[in-house]
LOLUM-205889 format. One record per residue (C-alpha): x, z, y; residue in one letter. Coordinates in steps of 0.25 Angstrom, whole numbers, plus 5000, padded with zeros to 4 digits. Each point is the difference from the previous one (the first is absolute). Example, Ala and Ser with C-alpha at 12.3 -4.5 7.8 and 13.67 -1.06 7.14 Angstrom:
2
(pt (5049 5031 4982) 'A')
(pt (5006 4998 5014) 'S')
This chain:
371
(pt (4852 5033 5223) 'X')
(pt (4996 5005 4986) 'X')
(pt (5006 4999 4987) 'X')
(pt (4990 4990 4995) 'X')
(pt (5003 4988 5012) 'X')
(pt (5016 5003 4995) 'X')
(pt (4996 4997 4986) 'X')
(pt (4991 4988 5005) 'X')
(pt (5011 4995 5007) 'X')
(pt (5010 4998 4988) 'X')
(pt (4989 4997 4989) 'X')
(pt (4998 4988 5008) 'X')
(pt (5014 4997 4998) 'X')
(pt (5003 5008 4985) 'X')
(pt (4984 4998 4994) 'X')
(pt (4999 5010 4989) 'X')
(pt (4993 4990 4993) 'X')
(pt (5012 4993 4998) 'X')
(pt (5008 5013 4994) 'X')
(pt (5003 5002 4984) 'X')
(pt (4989 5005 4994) 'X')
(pt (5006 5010 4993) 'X')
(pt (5004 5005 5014) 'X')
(pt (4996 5012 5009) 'X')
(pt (5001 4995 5015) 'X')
(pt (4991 5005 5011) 'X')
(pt (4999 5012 5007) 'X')
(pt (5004 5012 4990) 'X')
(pt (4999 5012 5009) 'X')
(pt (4991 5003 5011) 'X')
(pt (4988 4994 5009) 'X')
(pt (4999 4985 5006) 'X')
(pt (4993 5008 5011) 'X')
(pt (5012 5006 5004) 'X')
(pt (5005 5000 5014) 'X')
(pt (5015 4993 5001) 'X')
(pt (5011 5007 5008) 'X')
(pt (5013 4993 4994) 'X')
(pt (5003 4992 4987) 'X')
(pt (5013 5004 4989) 'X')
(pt (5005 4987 4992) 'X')
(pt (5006 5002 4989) 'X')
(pt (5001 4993 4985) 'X')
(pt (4997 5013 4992) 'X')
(pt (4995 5014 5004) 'X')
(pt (5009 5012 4996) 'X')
(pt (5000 5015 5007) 'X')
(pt (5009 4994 5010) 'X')
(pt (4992 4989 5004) 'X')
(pt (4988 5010 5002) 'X')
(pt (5010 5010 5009) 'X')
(pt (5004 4988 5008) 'X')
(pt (4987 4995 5003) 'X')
(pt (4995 5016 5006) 'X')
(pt (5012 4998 5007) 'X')
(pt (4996 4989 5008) 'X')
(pt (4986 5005 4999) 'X')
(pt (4995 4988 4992) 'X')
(pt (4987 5000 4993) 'X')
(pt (5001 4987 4993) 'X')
(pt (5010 4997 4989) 'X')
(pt (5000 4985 4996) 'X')
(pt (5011 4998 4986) 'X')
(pt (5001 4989 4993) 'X')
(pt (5000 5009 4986) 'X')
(pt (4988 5006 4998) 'X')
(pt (5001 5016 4996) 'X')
(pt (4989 4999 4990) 'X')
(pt (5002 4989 4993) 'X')
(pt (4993 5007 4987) 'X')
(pt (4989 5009 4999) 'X')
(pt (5004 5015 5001) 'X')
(pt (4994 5008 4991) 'X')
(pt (5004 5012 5007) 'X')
(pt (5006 5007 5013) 'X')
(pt (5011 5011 4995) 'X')
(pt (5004 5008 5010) 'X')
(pt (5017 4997 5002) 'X')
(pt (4998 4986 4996) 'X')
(pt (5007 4992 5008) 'X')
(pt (4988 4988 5003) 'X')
(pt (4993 5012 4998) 'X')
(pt (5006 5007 5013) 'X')
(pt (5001 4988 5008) 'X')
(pt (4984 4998 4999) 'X')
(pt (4998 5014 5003) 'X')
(pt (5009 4997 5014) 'X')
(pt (4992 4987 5003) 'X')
(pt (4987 5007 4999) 'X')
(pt (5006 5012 5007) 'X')
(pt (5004 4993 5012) 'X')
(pt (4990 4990 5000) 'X')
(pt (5008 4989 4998) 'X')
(pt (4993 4985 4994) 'X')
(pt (5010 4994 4988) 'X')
(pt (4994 4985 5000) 'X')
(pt (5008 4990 4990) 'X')
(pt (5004 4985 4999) 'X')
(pt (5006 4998 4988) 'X')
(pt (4998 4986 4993) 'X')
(pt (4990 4995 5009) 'X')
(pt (5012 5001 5010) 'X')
(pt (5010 4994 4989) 'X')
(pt (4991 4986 4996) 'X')
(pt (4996 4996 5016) 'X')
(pt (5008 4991 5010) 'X')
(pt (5010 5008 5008) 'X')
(pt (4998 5011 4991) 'X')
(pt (5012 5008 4991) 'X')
(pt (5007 4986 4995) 'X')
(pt (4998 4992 5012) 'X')
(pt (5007 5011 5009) 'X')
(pt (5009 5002 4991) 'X')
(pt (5002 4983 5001) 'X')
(pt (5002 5001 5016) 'X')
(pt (5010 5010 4998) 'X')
(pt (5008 4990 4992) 'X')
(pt (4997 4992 5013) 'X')
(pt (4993 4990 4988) 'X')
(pt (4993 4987 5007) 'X')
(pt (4989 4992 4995) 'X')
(pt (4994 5015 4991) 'X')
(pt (4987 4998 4992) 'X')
(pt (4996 5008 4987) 'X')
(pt (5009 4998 4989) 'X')
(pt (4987 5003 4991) 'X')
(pt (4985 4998 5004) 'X')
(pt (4989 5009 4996) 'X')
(pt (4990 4991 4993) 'X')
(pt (4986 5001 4993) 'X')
(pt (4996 5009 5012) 'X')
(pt (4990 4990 5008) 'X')
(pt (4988 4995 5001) 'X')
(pt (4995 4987 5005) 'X')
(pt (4986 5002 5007) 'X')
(pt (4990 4989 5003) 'X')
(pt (4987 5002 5009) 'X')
(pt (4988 4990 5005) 'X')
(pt (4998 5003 5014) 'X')
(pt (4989 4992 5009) 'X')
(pt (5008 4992 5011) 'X')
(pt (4996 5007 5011) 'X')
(pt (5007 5014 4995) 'X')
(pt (5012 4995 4994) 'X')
(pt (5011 5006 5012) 'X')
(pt (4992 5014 4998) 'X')
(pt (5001 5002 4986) 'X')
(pt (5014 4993 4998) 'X')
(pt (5005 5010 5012) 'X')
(pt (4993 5012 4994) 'X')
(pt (5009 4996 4987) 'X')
(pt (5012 4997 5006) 'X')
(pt (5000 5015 5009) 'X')
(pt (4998 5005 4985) 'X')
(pt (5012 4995 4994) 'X')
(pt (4995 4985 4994) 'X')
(pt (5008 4989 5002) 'X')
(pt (5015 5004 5002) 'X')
(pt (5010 4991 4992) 'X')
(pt (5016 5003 5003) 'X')
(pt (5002 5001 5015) 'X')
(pt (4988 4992 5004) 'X')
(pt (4985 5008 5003) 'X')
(pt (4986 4995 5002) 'X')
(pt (5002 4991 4986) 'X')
(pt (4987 4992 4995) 'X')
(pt (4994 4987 4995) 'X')
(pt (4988 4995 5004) 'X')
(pt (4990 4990 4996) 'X')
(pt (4988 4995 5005) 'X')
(pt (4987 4998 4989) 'X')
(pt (4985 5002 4998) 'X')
(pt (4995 5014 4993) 'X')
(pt (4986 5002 4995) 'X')
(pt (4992 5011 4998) 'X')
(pt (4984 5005 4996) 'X')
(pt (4997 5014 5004) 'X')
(pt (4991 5005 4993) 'X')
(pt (4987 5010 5005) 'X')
(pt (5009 5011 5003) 'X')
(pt (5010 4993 5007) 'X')
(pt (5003 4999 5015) 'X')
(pt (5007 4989 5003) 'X')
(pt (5009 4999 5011) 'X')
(pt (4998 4984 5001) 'X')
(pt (4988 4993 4995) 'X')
(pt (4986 5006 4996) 'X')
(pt (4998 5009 4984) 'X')
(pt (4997 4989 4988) 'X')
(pt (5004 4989 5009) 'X')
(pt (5012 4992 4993) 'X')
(pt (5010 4999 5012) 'X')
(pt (5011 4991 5002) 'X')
(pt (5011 5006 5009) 'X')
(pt (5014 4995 5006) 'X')
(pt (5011 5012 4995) 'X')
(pt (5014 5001 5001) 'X')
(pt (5008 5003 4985) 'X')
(pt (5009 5010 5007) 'X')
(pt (5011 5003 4991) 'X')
(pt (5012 5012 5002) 'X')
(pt (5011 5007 4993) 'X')
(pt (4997 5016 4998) 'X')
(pt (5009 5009 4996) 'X')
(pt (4996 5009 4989) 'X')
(pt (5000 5013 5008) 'X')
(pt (4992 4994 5011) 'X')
(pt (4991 4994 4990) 'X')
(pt (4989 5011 5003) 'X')
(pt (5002 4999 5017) 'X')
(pt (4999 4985 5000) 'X')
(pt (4987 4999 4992) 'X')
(pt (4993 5012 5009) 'X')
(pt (5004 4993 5012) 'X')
(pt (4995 4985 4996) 'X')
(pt (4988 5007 4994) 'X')
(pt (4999 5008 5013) 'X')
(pt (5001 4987 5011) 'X')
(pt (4990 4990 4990) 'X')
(pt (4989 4997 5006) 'X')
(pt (4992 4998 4986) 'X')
(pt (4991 5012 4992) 'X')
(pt (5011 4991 4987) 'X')
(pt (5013 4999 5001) 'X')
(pt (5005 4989 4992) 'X')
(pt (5015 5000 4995) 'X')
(pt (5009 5000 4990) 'X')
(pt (5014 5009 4998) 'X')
(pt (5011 4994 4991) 'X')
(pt (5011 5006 4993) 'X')
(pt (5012 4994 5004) 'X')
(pt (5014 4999 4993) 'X')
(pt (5007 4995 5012) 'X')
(pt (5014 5007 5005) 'X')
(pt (4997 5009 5011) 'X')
(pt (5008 4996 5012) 'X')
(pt (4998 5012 5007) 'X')
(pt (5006 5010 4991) 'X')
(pt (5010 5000 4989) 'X')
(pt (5012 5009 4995) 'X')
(pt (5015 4999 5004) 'X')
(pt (5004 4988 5010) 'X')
(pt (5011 4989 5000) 'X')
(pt (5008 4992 5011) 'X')
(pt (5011 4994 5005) 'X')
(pt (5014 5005 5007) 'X')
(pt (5001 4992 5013) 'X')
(pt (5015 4997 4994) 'X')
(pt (5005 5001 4986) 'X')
(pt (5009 5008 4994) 'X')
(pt (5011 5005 4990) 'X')
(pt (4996 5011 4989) 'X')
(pt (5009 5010 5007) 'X')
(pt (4995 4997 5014) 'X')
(pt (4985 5001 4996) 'X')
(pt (5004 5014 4994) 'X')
(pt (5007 5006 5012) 'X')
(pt (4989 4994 5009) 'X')
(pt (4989 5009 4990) 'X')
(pt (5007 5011 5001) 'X')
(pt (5001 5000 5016) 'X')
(pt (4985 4995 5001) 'X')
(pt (4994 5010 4992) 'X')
(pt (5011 5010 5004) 'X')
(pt (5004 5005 4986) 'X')
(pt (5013 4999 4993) 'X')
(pt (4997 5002 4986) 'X')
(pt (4992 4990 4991) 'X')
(pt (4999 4993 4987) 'X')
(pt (5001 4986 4998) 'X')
(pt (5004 4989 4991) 'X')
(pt (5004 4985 5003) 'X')
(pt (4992 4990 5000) 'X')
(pt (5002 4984 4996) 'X')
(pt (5006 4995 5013) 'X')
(pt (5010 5005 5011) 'X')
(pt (4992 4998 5011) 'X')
(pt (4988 5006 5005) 'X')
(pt (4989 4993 5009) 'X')
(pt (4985 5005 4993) 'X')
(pt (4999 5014 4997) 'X')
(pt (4987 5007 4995) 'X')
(pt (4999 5014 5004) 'X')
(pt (4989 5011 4996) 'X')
(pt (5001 5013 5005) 'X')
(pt (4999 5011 4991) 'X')
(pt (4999 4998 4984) 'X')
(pt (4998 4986 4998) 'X')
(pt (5010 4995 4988) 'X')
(pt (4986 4993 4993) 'X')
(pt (5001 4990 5010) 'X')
(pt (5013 4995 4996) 'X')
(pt (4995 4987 4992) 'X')
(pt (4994 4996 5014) 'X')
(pt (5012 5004 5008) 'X')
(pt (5006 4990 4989) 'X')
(pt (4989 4988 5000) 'X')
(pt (5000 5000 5015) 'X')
(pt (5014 4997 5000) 'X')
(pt (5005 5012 5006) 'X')
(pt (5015 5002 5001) 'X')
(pt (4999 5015 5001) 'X')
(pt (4989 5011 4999) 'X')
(pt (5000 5013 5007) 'X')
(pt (4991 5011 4993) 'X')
(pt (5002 5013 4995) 'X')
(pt (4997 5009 4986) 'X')
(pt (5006 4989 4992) 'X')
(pt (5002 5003 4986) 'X')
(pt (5014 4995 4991) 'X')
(pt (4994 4991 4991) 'X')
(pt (4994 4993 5012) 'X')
(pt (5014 4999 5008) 'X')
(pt (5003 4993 4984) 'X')
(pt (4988 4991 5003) 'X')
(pt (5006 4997 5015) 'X')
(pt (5014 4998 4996) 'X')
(pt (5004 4986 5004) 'X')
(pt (4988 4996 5005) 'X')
(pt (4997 5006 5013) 'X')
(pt (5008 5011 5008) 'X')
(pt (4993 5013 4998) 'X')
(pt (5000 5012 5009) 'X')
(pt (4995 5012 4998) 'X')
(pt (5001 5007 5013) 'X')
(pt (4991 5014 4999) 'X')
(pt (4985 5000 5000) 'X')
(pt (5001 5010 5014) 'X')
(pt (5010 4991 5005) 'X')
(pt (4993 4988 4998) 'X')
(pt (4985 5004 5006) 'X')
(pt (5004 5009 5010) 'X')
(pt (5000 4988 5012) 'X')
(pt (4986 5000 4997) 'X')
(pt (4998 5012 5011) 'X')
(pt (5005 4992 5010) 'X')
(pt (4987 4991 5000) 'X')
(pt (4991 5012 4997) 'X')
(pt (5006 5004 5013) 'X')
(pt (4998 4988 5008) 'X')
(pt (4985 4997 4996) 'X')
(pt (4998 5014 5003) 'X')
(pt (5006 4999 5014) 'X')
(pt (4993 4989 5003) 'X')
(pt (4986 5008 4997) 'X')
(pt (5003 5010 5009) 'X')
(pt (5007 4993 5012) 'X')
(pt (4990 5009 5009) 'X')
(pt (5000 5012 4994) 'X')
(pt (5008 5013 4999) 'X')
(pt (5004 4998 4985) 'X')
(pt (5014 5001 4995) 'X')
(pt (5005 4993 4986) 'X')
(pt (5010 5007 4994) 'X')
(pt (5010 4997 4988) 'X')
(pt (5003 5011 4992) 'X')
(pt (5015 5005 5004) 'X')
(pt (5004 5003 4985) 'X')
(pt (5002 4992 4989) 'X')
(pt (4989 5000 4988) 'X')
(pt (5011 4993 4990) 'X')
(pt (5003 5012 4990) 'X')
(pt (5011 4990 4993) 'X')
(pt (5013 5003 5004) 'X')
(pt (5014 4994 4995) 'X')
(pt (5010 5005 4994) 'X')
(pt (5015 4997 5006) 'X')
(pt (5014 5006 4990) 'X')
(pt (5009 5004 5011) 'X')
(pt (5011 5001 4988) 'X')
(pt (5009 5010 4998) 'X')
């Protein structure tokens, strides 16, 4: 298995299409023809992280955090990104990265941070919108299952959990080639009446360019006829953060042990919310403070993030119990699944899916002793 089938296999879960676009996911170092042994997960790449993975003789690092994020403008020796790319290379090692693509799709960084909070009834807290296009083709009868399929295996027609999405209509088309035409129905400057299908499906904007190639591929006319519109819909397949219910609801203190035992930590800021007790709660992992006014509108009791800033705990401050728990500590669950999809990819083969050993948190906390 190469390097290229692994990034096939969590792109169709994580699109980059769907990432920030100031973002740099993707692979960063190496070659997607690349050969896999075993596979080092991590949330961000460090010295120790690169040392771990030539330990257990992995050459493929998957993190979270990309290592270039910005452009480099040069490589100084005793650097330390520096140093690390040099190890990579060195030791042929792949460094492929999911960073936001990862954080705005289902089950990605918030939804597993969700499940660990044991959350029921999870959907986005926020949907991505403005990023789909609704495509409409005039397909004869006859060839409507092959050029719907053709679009459906590129990507058409997905809408939540449900696949294979369209609307169809029966009607009449007409056309007139001209000298230099060759029709696949009727004969050249012959005005033709033919029975066609209005065959209408939702595209997302990254998949725009495979759909149309493959409808264009499987009609049968020298024309294609169709229409693509913009469309300003929610997207229901991708968003950012996620919010759901406890399966019993509970007190303000209670809620606050429960976090710091499900997400193992015992130091977090928080301040209290309008009510005592806690049944919805928004959560997104990492630095997610600018989605408190939809924490709020959704009617949230509490909402879990990180990178909060003071004046925004003043903004929270008897409206909704807000935590900030740690931005390692609250996308660090998102390995787990990495893990499992990755597992299930290579159920018959001899490649092992490690998790880094260390921790990649460089925050530490403080604790007085006294004297």
């Amino acid at each position: 298995m190469r390097v290229s089938d692994i990034i096939k296999h969590l792109e169709n879960w994580a699109p980059i299409g769907i990432a920030w676009e100031k973002d740099n996911v993707g692979l960063q170092i190496g070659n997607p023809a690349s050969k896999v042994e075993n596979v080092l997960l991590c949330l961000e790449v460090n010295s120790g992280v690169v040392d771990d993975a030539i330990k257990k003789r992995c050459n493929l690092i998957i993190s979270h955090h990309p290592l270039i994020f910005s452009p480099l403008k040069a490589l100084i020796s005793k650097e330390p990104k520096t140093e690390i790319i040099q190890k990579l290379l060195k030791n042929d090692i792949n460094l492929y990265s999911a960073h936001t693509n990862l954080d705005f799709t289902k089950d990605g960084v918030s939804f597993q941070l969700a499940k660990q909070l044991k959350l029921i009834n999870i959907k986005f807290l926020k949907n991505l919108s403005a990023n789909q296009y609704k495509l409409v083709v005039f397909v004869p009868e006859k060839h409507i299952e092959t050029v719907a399929q053709a679009m459906h295996k590129a990507g058409a027609g997905i809408i939540g959990e449900y696949s294979d999405c369209s609307f169809r209509l029966k009607g009449i088309g007409t056309f007139k080639g001209s000298d230099f035409s060759n029709p696949f129905l009727g004969i050249k400057q012959n005005l033709e009446f033919v029975e066609e299908i209005r065959l209408e499906m939702v595209v997302n904007s990254f998949n725009l360019a495979e759909v149309l190639k493959a409808m264009r591929e499987n009609h049968p006319y020298e024309e294609v006829a169709y229409d693509v519109y913009k469309l300003d819909n929610d997207n229901p397949n991708y968003g950012i953060g996620a919010i759901g219910e406890l399966k019993e609801e509970m007190n303000e203190k209670d809620f606050l042990n429960f976090i710091s035992k499900s997400i193992k930590t015992k130091n977090f800021r928080y301040c209290s919310g309008k009510k005592n007790k806690i049944k919805k709660v928004a959560v997104c992992g990492g630095s997610g403070s600018d989605l408190l006014d939809f924490a709020i509108k959704q009617n949230a009791d509490a909402f879990l993030t990180a990178d909060v800033k003071y004046h925004t705990f003043h903004d929270a401050q008897n409206k909704i119990l807000l935590i900030d728990a740690g931005h390692y500590q609250t996308e660090i669950f998102i390995l787990k699944e990495i893990e499992r999809r990755l597992n299930d990819l290579f159920r018959e083969k001899e490649i092992k899916v490690f998790n880094f050993s260390g921790s990649t948190n460089p925050i530490k906390f403080y604790k007085n002793s006294g004297d």
